[in-house]
C-alpha positions as CSV (number, residue, x, y, z in Angstrom):
1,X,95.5,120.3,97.1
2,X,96.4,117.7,99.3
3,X,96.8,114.8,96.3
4,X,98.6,117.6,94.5
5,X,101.6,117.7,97.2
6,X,101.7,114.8,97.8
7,X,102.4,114.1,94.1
8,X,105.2,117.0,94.2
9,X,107.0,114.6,97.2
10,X,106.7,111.8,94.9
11,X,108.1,113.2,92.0
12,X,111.2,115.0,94.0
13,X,111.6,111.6,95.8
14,X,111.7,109.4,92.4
15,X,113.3,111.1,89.8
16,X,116.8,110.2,90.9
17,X,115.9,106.9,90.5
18,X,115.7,107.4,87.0
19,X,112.6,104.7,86.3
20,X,112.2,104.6,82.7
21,X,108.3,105.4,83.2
22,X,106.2,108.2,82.0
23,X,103.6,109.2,84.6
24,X,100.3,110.8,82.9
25,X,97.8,113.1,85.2
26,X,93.5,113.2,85.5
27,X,94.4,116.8,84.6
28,X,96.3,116.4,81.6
29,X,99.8,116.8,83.1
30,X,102.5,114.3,82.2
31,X,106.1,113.9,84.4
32,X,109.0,111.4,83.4
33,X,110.7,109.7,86.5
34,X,114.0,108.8,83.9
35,X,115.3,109.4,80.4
36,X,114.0,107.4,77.6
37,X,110.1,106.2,78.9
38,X,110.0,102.7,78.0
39,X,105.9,102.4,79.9
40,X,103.3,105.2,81.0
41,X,101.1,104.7,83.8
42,X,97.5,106.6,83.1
43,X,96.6,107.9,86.8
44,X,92.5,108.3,86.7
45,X,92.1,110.4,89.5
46,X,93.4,112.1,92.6
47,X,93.0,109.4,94.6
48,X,94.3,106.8,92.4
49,X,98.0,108.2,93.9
50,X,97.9,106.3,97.3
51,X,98.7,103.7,95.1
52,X,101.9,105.2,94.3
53,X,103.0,107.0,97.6
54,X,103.6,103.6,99.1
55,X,103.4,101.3,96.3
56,X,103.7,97.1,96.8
57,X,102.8,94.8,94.3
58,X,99.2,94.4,95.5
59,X,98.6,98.2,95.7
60,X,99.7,98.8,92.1
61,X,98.3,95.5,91.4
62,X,94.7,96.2,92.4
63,X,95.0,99.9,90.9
64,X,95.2,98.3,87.8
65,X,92.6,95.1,88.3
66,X,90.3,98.1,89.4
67,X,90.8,100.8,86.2
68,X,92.1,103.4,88.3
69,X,95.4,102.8,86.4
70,X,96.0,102.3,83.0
71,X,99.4,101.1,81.7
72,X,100.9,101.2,78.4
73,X,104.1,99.1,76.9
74,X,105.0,96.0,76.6
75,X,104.3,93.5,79.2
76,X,108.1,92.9,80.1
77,X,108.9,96.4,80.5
78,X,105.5,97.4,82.5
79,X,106.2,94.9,84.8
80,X,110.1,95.8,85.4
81,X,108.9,99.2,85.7
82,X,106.3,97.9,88.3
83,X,108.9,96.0,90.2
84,X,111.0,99.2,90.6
85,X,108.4,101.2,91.6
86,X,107.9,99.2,94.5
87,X,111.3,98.8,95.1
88,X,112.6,102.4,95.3
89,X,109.5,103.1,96.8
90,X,110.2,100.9,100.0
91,X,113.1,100.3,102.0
92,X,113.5,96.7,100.3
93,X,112.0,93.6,99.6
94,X,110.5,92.4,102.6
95,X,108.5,89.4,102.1
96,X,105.5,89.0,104.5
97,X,105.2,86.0,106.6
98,X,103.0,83.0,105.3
99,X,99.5,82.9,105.1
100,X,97.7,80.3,106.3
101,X,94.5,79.4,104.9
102,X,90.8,77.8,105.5
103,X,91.7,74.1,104.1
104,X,88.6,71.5,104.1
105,X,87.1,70.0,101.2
106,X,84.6,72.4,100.8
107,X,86.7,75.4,100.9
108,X,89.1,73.8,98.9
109,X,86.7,73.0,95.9
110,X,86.0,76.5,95.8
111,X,88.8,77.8,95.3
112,X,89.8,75.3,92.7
113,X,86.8,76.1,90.8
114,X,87.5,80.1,91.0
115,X,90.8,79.5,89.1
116,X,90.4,76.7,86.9
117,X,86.8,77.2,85.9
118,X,87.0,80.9,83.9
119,X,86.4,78.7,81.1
120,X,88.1,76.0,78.9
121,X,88.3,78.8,75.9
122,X,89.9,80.5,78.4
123,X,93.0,78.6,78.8
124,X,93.2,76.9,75.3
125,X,94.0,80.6,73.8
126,X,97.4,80.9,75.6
127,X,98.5,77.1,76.9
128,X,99.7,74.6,74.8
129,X,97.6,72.1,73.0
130,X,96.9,69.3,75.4
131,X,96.6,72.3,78.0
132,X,98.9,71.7,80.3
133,X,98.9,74.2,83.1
134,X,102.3,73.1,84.7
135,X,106.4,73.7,84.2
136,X,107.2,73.0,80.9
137,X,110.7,71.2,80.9
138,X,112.7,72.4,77.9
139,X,116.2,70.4,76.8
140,X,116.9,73.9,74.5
141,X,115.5,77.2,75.4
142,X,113.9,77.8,72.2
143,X,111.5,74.4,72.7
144,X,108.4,75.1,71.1
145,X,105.9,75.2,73.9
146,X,104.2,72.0,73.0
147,X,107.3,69.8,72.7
148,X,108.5,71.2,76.4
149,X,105.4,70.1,78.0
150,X,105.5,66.7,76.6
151,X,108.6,66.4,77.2
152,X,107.7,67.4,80.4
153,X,105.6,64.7,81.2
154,X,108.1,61.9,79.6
155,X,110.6,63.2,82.2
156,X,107.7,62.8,84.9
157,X,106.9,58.9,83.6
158,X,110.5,58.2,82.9
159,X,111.6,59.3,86.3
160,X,109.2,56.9,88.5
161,X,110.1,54.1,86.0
162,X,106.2,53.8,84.3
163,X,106.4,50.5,83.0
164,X,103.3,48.7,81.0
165,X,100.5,46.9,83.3
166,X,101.4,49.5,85.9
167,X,98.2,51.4,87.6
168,X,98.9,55.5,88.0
169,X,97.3,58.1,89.9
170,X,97.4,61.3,89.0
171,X,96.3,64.1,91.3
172,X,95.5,67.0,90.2
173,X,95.2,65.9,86.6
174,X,94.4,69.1,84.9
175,X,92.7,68.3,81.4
176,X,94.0,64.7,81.2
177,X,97.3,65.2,79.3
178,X,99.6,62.9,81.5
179,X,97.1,60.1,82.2
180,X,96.5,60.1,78.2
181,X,100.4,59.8,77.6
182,X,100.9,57.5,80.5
183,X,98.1,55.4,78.9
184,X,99.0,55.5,75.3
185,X,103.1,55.6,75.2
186,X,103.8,53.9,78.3
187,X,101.0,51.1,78.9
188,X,99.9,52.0,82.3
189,X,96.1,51.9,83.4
190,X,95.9,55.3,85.1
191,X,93.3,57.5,87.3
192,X,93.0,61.1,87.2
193,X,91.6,63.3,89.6
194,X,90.4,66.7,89.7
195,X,88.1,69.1,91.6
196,X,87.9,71.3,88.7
197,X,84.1,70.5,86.5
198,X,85.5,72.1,83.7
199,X,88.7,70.0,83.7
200,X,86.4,66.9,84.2
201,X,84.3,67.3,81.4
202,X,86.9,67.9,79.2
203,X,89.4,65.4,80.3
204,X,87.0,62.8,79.7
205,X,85.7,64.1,76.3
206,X,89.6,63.7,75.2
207,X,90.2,60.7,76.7
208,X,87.1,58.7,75.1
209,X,88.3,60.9,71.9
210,X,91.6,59.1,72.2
211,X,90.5,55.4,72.0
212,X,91.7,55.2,75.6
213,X,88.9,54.7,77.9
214,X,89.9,51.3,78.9
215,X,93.0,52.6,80.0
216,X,92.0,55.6,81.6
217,X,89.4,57.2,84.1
218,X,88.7,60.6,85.2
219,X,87.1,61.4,88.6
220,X,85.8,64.9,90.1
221,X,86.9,63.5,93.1
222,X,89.3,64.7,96.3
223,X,92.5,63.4,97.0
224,X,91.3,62.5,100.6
225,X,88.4,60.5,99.4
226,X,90.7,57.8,96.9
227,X,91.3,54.5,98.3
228,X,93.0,51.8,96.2
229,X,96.8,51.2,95.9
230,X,98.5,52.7,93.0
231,X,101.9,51.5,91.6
232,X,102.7,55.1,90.7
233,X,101.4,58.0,91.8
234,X,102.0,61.9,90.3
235,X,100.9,64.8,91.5
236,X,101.5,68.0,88.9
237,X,100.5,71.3,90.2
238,X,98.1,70.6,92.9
239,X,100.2,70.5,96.5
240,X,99.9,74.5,96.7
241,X,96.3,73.8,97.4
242,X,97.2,72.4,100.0
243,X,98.2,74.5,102.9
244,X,101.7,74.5,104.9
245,X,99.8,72.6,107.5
246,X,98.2,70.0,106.1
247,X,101.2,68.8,103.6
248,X,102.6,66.1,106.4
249,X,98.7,64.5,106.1
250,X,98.3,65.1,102.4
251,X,102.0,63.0,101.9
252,X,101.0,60.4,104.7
253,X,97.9,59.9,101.7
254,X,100.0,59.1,99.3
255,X,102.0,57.0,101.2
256,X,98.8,54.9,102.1
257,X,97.5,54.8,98.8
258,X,101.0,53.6,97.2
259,X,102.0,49.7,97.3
260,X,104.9,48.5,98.4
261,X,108.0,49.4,96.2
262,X,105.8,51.9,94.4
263,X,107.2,55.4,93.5
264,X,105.6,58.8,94.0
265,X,106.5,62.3,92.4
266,X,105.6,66.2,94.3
267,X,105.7,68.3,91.2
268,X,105.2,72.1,92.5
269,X,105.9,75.8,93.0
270,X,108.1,76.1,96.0
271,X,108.9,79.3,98.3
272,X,112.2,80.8,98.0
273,X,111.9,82.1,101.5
274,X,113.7,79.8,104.1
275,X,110.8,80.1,106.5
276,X,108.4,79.7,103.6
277,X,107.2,83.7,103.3
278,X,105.6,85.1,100.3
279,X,107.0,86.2,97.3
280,X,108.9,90.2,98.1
281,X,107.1,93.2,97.7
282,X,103.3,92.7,97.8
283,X,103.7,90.1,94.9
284,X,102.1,87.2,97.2
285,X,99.4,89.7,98.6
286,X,97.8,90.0,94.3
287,X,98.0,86.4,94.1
288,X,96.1,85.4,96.9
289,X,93.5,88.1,96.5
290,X,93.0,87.5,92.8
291,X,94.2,84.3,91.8
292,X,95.1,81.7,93.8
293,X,92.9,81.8,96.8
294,X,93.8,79.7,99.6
295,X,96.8,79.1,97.8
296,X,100.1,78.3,100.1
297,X,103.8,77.7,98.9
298,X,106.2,75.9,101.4
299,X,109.6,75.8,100.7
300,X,111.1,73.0,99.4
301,X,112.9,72.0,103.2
302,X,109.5,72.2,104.7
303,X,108.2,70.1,101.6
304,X,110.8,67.1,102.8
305,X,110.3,67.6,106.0
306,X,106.7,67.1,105.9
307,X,107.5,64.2,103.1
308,X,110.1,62.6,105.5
309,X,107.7,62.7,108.7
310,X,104.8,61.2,106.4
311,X,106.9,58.1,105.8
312,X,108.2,58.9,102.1
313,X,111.7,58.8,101.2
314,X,113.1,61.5,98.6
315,X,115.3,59.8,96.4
316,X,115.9,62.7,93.6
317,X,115.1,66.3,94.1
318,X,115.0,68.4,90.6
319,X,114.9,72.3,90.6
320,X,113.0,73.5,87.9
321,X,112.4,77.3,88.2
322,X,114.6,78.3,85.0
323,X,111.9,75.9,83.5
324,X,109.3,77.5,84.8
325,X,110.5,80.9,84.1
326,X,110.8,80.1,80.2
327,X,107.2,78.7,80.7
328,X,105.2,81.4,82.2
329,X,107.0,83.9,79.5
330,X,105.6,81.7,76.8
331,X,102.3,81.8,78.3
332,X,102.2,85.7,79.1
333,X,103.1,86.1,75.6
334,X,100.5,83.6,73.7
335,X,98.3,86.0,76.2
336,X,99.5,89.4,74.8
337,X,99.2,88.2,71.2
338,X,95.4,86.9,72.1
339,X,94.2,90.5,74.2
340,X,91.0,91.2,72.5
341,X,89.9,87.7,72.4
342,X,90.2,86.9,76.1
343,X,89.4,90.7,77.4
344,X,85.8,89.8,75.3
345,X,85.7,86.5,76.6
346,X,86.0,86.9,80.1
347,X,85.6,90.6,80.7
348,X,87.9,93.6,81.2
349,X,88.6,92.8,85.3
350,X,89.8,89.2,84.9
351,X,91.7,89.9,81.9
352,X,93.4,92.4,83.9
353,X,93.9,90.1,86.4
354,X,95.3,87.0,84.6
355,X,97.6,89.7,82.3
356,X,99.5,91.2,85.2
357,X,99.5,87.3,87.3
358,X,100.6,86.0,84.2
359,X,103.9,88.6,83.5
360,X,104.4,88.0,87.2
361,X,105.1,84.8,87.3
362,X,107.5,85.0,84.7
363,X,109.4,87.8,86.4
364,X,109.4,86.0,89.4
365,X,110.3,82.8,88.1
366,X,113.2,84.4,86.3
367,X,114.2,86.5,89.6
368,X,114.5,83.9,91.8
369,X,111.4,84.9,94.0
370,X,109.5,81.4,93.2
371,X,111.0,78.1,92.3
372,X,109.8,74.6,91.5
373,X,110.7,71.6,92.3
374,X,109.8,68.5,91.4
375,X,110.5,65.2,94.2
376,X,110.6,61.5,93.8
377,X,110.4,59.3,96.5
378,X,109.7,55.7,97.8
379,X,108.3,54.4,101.2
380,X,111.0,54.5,103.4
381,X,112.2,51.1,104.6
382,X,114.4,48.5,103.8
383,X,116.1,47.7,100.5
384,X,112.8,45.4,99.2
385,X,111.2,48.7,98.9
386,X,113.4,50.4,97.0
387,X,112.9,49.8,93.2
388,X,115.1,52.4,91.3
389,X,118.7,52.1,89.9
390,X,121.7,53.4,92.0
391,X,122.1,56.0,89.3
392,X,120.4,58.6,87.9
393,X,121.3,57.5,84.3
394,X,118.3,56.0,83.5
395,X,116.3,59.2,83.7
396,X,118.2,60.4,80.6
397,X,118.8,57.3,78.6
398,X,117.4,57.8,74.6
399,X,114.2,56.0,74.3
400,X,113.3,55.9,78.2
């Protein structure tokens, strides 16, 4: 009786919102919150409608990860119909406060290997061929998939000037697909780390596969634990493993580990939230508890601050987000057309997970709730250091 009134509240509450969304019962019953249902949420029992009564993103979120809802539609509209849900359900978009996480080595590895290690199947069904897990960067918004990521990482090797004889690091290298292209269009001898054994082993399979093993080794090593001096360094993707307060120590690395007159790229998901919150309505609450554990987003101030303390000067700062938007929806598509595939592959909860982390991203991308930026800089000094033109032509010239 109780579940039952408080469902009667809801519904009088809602329906002048007029959410396209079909609610069906346990019992049988079904209500319509607007005209024209584009999505129907399947509630599995009484108790499944605390999810509802004071709904976030992690509430309805974990609902779903945990079967007590059931959704039906397509991906864009669930999600939009998620999204306001939450927001006529609360009085706004509050985002909470950032998180800060358990960082060591140990801690770290683990976390890495809890998202990147579901399986290399896994991931091949919805990225792109050379499975690059990072912004795409597309010069028309109908790029094919594969020619945005490599064009993606032509921008990243054309910005720090890769020149031939040059040595790279790449931290955070994924499964190899910049080191390889480094290597084998641009003639540099690179290093490419990762704490992710899956990664590793393949990374390595492809590079010997390529012909390039002279040019190219992969480690399953920490960032902290490199020495050396690097011409160039990248890293793609990996300073949201971070944490907020180890980023002015993780920069001051790089700085050690680059020469003199070297150049450095940050290429990562940023906060949109001036004091570096996380994403509105719950959305940073699924992440953390589902996907990205330990995960951290500063925004991109605190990201040059912490840069500019570390002794690395930002010479060119590129957002990215509309990139990254067009990305994600890529990938959350390849993932609906593949469903049965990866909910037989890695099981009904983590498909449910990577299905609804997936369409979030690209909604949040797209809404301006994420962003991504991608920073080149030198050590800060005096003119010697300083090896790039006075212009930013050279980053677009054909044939760079």
């Amino acid at each position: 009786m109780f579940w039952e009134k408080q469902f009667e509240d809801y519904i009088g509450k809602m329906t002048r919102f007029n959410v396209p969304v079909r609610l069906g019962l346990w019992n049988g019953r079904e209500v319509a919150l607007g005209p024209e249902p584009r999505v129907k949420l399947a509630i599995k029992s009484p108790g499944a409608l605390r999810h509802l009564l004071h709904p976030s993103m992690a509430t309805i979120g974990q609902a779903y990860v945990d079967g007590e809802l059931d959704v039906e539609g397509r991906v864009d509209d669930i999600f939009d119909v998620v999204v306001q849900l939450t927001a006529k359900g609360n009085s706004g978009p509050a985002r909470r406060a950032h998180h800060f996480g358990r960082h060591n080595k140990k801690a770290d590895a683990e976390a890495i290997a809890y998202h990147y290690d579901v399986s290399n199947e896994f991931y091949a069904l919805w990225l792109d061929r050379a499975m690059v897990y990072s912004c795409a960067y597309f010069k028309h918004q109908d790029d094919a998939l594969e020619k945005a990521q490599e064009q993606k990482i032509d921008h990243i090797l054309t910005k720090i000037q890769a020149r031939p004889g040059q040595t790279l690091l790449d931290i955070g290298c994924g499964w190899g697909a910049l080191v390889m292209r480094a290597a084998g269009k641009f003639g540099l001898k690179a290093l490419g780390i990762t704490l992710s054994k899956n990664q590793y082993e393949l990374a390595r399979k492809r590079v010997a596969e390529a012909g390039l093993a002279d040019k190219v080794e992969i480690r399953l090593q920490d960032y902290r634990e490199v020495s050396g001096h690097f011409d160039r360094i990248t890293s793609v993707g990996m300073f949201e493993h971070v944490g907020l307060k180890n980023l002015r120590g993780y920069f001051a690395k790089i700085h050690d580990l680059l020469v003199d007159g070297g150049v450095c790229m940050n290429h990562g998901i940023t906060s949109t939230d001036a004091d570096s919150a996380q994403s509105p309505f719950g959305g940073g609450d699924f992440i953390e508890r589902y996907v990205f554990p330990q995960g951290e987003l500063p925004h991109i101030g605190l990201a040059l601050k912490e840069m500019t303390a570390a002794g690395l000067e930002a010479m060119d700062v590129e957002n990215l987000r509309r990139h990254y938007a067009l990305t994600t929806a890529q990938w959350s598509r390849r993932f609906e057309d593949n469903l049965q595939k990866i909910r037989d592959m890695v099981g009904e909860k983590r498909f449910r997970i990577w299905r609804a982390y997936l369409a979030g991203c690209a909604y949040g991308f797209a809404n301006n709730w994420i962003s991504l930026h991608q920073v080149v800089a030198i050590k800060a000094g005096g003119p010697a250091l300083n090896p790039l033109p006075l212009t930013r032509d050279y980053m677009y010239q054909a044939g760079a």
